[in-house]
ZAMAR-891561 format. One record per residue (C-alpha): x, y, z. Coordinates in Angstrom, 1 decimal, padded with zeros to 4 digits. Example, Ala and Ser with C-alpha at 12.3 -4.5 7.8 and 13.67 -1.06 7.14 Angstrom:
% ZAMAR-891561
012.3 | -004.5 | 007.8
013.7 | -001.1 | 007.1
This chain:
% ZAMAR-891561
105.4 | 076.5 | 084.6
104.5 | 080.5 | 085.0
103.5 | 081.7 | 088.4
100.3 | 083.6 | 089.0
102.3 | 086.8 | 089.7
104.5 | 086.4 | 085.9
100.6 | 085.8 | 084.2
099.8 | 088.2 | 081.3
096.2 | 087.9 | 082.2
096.6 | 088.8 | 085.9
098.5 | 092.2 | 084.2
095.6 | 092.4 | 081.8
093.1 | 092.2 | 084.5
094.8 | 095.0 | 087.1
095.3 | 097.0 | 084.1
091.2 | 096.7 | 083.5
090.4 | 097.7 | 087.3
093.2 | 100.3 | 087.8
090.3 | 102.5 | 087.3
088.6 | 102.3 | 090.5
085.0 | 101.2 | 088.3
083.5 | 097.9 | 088.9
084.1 | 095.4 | 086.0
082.3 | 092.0 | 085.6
084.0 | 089.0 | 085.2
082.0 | 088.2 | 082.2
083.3 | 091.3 | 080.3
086.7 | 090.7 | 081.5
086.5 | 086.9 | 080.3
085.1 | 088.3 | 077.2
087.5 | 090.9 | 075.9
090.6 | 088.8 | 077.1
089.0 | 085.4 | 075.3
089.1 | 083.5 | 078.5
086.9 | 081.3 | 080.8
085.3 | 083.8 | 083.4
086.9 | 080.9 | 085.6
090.2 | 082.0 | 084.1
089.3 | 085.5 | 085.7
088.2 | 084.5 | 088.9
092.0 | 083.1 | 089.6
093.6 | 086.1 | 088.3
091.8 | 088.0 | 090.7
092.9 | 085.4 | 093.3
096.3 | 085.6 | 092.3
096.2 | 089.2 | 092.3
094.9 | 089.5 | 096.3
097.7 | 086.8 | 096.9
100.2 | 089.7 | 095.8
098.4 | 091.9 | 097.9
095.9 | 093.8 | 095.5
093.0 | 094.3 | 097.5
089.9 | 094.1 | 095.0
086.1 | 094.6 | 096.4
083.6 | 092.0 | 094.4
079.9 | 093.0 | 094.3
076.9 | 090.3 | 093.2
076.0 | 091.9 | 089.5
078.7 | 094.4 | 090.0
081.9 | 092.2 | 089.1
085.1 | 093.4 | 090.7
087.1 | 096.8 | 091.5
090.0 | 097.6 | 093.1
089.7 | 098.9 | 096.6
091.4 | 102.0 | 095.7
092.0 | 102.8 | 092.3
095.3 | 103.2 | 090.9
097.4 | 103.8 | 087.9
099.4 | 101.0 | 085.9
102.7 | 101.9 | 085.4
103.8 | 102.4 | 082.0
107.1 | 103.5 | 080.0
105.2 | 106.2 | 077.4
103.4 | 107.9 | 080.2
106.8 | 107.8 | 082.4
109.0 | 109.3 | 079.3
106.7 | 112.1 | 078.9
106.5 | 113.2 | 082.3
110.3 | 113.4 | 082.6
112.0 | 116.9 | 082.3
113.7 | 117.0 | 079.1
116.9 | 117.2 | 080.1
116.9 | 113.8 | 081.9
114.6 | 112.2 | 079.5
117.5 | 113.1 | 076.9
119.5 | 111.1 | 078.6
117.7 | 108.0 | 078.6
118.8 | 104.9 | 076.5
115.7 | 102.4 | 077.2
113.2 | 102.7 | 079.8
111.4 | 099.8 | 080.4
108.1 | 098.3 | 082.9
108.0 | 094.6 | 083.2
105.0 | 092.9 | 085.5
107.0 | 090.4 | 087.8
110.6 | 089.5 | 088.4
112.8 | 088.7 | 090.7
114.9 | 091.9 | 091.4
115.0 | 095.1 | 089.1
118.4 | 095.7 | 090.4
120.1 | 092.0 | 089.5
118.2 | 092.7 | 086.2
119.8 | 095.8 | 085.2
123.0 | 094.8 | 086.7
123.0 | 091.6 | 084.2
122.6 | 093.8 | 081.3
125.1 | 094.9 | 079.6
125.7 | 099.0 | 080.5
125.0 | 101.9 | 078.7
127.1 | 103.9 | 077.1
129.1 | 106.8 | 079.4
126.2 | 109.7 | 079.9
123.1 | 107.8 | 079.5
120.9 | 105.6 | 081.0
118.6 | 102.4 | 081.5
115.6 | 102.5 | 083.8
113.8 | 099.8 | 085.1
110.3 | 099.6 | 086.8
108.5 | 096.3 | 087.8
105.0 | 096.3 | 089.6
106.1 | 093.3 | 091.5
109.4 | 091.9 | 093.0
109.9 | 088.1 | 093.7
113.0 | 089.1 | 095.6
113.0 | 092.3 | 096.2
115.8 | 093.6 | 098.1
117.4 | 096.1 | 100.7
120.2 | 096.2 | 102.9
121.8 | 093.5 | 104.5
120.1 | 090.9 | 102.3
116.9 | 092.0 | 103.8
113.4 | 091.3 | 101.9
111.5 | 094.7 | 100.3
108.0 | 094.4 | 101.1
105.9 | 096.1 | 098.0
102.3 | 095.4 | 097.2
101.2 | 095.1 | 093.4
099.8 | 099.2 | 092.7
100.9 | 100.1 | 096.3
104.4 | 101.1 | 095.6
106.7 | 102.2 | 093.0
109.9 | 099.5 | 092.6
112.6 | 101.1 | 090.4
116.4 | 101.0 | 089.0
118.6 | 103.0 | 087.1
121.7 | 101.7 | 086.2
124.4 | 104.1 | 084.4
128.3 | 103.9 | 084.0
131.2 | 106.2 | 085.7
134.0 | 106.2 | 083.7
136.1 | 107.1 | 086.6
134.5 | 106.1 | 090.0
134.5 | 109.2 | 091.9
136.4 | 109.7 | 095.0
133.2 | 110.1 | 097.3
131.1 | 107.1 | 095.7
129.9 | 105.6 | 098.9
128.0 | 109.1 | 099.3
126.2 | 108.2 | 096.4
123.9 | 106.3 | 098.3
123.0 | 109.7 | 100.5
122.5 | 111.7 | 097.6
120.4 | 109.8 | 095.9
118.3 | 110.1 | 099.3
118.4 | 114.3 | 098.4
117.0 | 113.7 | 095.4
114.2 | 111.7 | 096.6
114.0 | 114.4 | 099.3
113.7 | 117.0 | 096.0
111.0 | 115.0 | 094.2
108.4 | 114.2 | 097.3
109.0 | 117.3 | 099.9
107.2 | 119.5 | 097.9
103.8 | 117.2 | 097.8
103.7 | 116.4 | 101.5
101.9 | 117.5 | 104.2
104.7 | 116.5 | 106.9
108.3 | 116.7 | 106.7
110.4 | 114.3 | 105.6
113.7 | 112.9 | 106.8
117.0 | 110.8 | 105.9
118.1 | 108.1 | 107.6
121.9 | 107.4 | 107.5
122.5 | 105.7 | 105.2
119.8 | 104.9 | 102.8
116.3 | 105.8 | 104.3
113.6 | 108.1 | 103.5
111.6 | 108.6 | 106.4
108.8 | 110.8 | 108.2
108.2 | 110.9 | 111.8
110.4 | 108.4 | 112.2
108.4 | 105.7 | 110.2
109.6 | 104.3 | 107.0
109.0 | 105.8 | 103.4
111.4 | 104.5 | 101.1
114.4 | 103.1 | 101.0
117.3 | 103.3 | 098.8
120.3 | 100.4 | 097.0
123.0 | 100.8 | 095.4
124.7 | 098.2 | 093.8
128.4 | 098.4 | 091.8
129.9 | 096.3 | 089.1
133.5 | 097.4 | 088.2
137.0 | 096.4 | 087.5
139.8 | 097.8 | 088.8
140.9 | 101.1 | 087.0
138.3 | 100.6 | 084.7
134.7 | 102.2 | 084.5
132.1 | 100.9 | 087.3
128.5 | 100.0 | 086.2
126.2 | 101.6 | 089.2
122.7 | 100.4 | 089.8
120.1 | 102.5 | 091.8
117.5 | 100.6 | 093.4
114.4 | 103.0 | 094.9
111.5 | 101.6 | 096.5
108.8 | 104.0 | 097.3
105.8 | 103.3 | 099.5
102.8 | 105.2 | 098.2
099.7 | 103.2 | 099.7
100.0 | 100.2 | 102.0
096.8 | 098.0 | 102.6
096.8 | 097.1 | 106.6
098.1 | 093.4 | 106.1
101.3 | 094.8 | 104.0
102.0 | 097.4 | 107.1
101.5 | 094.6 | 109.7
104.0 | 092.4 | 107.7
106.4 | 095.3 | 107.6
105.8 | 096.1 | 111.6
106.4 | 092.0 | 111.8
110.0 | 092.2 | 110.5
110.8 | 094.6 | 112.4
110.2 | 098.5 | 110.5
107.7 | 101.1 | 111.1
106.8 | 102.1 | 107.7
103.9 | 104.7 | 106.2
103.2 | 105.5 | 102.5
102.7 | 108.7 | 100.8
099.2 | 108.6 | 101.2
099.3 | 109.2 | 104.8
101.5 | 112.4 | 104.5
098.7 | 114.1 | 101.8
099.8 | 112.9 | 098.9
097.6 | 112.0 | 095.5
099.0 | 108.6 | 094.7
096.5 | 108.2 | 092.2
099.0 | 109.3 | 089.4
101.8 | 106.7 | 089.9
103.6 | 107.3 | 086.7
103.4 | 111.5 | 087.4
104.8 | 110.3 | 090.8
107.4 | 108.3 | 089.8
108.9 | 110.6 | 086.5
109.6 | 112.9 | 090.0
111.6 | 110.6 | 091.2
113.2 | 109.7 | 088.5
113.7 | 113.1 | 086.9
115.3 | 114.1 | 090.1
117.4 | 110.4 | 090.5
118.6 | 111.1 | 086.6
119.7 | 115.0 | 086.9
121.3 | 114.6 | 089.9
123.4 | 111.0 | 089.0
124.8 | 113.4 | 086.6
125.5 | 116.3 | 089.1
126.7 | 114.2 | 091.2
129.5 | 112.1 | 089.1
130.8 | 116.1 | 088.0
130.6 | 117.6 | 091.7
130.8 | 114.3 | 093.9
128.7 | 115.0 | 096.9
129.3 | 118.5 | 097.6
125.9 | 119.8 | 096.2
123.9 | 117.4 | 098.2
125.6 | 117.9 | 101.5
123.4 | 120.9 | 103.2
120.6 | 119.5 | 102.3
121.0 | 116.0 | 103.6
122.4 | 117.5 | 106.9
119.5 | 119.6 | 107.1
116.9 | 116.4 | 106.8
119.3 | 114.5 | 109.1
116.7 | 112.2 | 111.3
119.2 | 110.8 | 113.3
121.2 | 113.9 | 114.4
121.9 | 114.3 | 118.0
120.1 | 110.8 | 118.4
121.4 | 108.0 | 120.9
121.8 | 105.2 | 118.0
123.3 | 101.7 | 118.0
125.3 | 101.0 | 114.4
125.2 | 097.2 | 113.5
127.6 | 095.7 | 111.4
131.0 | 093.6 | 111.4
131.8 | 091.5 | 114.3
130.4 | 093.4 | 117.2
128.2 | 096.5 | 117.7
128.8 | 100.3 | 118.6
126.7 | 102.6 | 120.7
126.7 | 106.2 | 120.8
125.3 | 109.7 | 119.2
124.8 | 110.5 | 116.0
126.7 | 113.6 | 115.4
125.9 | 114.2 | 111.9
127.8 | 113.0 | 108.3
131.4 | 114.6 | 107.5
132.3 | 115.5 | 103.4
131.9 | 112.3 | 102.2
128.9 | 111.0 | 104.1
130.4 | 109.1 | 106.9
128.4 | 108.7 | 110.2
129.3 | 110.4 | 112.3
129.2 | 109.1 | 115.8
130.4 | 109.8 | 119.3
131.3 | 107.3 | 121.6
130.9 | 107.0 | 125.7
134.9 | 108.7 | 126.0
133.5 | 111.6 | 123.8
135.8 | 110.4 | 120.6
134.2 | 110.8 | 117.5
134.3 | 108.0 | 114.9
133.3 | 108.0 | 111.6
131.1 | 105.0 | 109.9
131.4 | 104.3 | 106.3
128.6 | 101.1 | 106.6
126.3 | 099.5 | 108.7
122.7 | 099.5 | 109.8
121.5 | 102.0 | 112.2
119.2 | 100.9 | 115.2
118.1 | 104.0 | 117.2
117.7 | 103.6 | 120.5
115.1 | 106.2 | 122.7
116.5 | 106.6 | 126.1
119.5 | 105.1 | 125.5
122.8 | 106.8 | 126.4
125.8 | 106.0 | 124.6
């Protein structure tokens, strides 16, 4: 049986208020050729996936704040052209489970393009760790692109970091505050999350490696989705809070991907030399007393930057430095190492 969130009317209907206007639920019943009852639980189904949607006697139903539907013409055309040259298929889907695992089932493209993938919602969205990725329905942008190395490059686990620059590229410029990376796959401002950042590899050995980029992108976070996200365990803000229109969600997210697409490219011809200066200069965690979690046991000490290929950087309690190639960074205020 379909789920609310995979329903082609609750799509129809978001599309209808993305507006901001108020809409009846007799004129939405009426132009879809369903029971206004039929309405009622996609609107239901809709606040379930976090929509909020005000509903006025007379007045029918708007969304709180009004937003823009994604969709793959509008995203082409607000590409540069040199990355929209190299896209093979772009496409935006309502509901699945993951865009990653999607694009990562897919067979690859061919050597120099592209596949994109947007989805205004996520069953099982995912970061790090096997962690859940919190994103309401027209509250955040949910995105992949998948493309093939024919040689996986010496530096690929920097990959992750530069993708994080080219986020950096796309959103810097519209904000009101500065923004920050997070080792290894954060985008963050005043130490609260913005975005985060997964990279996912499918290869054989000697052979050419099908890369997925996963980018989530909070751009307007009603008060429950925040509280969830504070309740396991992240500070998080959205673009709105740092100045930004997020009105124009497919202007917003062609940035991003403009800047993901150009700079996959530069980075499988230069590795992660270009990116490198401008990562260390947006390094939140330099200089900071941090705790990296991972493998059997867990290391304290200060963040003391990324060396050529990304690796944390981290000074231990003898003074040593030792570099980190994965794990989750906790920082600690106060703490010494």
């Amino acid at each position: 049986m379909m789920s609310t969130a995979e329903s082609p009317l609750a799509q129809s209907v978001f599309a209808a208020l993305a507006d901001g206007r108020f809409h009846s639920g007799e004129s939405l019943a009426a132009t879809r050729q369903v029971t206004r009852s039929a309405v009622w639980k996609a609107i239901e189904s809709l606040r379930e996936l976090g929509v909020e949607i005000d509903a006025a006697t007379h007045r029918g139903y708007r969304l709180a704040q009004p937003t823009e539907a994604l969709d793959a013409a509008a995203l082409l055309a607000a590409l540069p052209a040199d990355a929209r040259e190299r896209v093979a298929a772009l496409d935006v889907v309502w509901s699945l489970e993951s865009t990653n695992a999607t694009l990562l089932a897919r067979p690859p493209p061919a050597p120099g393009r592209v596949q994109v993938l947007l989805a205004e919602h996520q069953s099982a969205g995912r970061g790090r760790r096997g962690r859940s990725w919190l994103a309401p329905v027209g509250g955040a942008i949910c995105l992949s692109v998948g493309a093939v190395f024919e040689t996986l490059p010496r530096d690929l686990p920097a990959l992750t970091l530069a993708v994080g620059v080219c986020l950096l590229r796309a959103l810097q410029p519209l904000c009101a505050q500065p923004l920050g990376l997070k080792w290894p796959n954060d985008l963050v401002s005043a130490g609260r999350k913005l975005g985060g950042i997964l990279i996912e590899l499918r290869a054989e050995a000697g052979g050419p490696g099908h890369v997925v980029i996963g980018a989530g992108l909070n751009l307007r976070l009603p008060e429950a989705a925040l509280a969830a996200v504070s309740a396991a365990g992240t500070a998080a803000t959205d673009l709105a809070a740092l100045g930004v229109a997020v009105d124009g969600r497919n202007r917003l997210a062609g940035r991003v991907l403009g800047e993901c697409i150009l700079g996959l490219r530069q980075f499988e011809r230069e590795g992660f030399r270009p990116f490198i200066d401008e990562w260390r200069a947006a390094d939140a965690l330099l200089d900071t007393p941090v705790r990296v979690l991972g493998g059997a046991s867990d290391t304290a000490g200060i963040a003391r930057g990324i060396d050529a290929f990304g690796a944390l950087q981290l000074q231990l309690a003898d003074g040593r430095l030792t570099a980190v190639v994965s794990g989750e960074v906790s920082v600690r205020p106060g703490e010494t190492a």
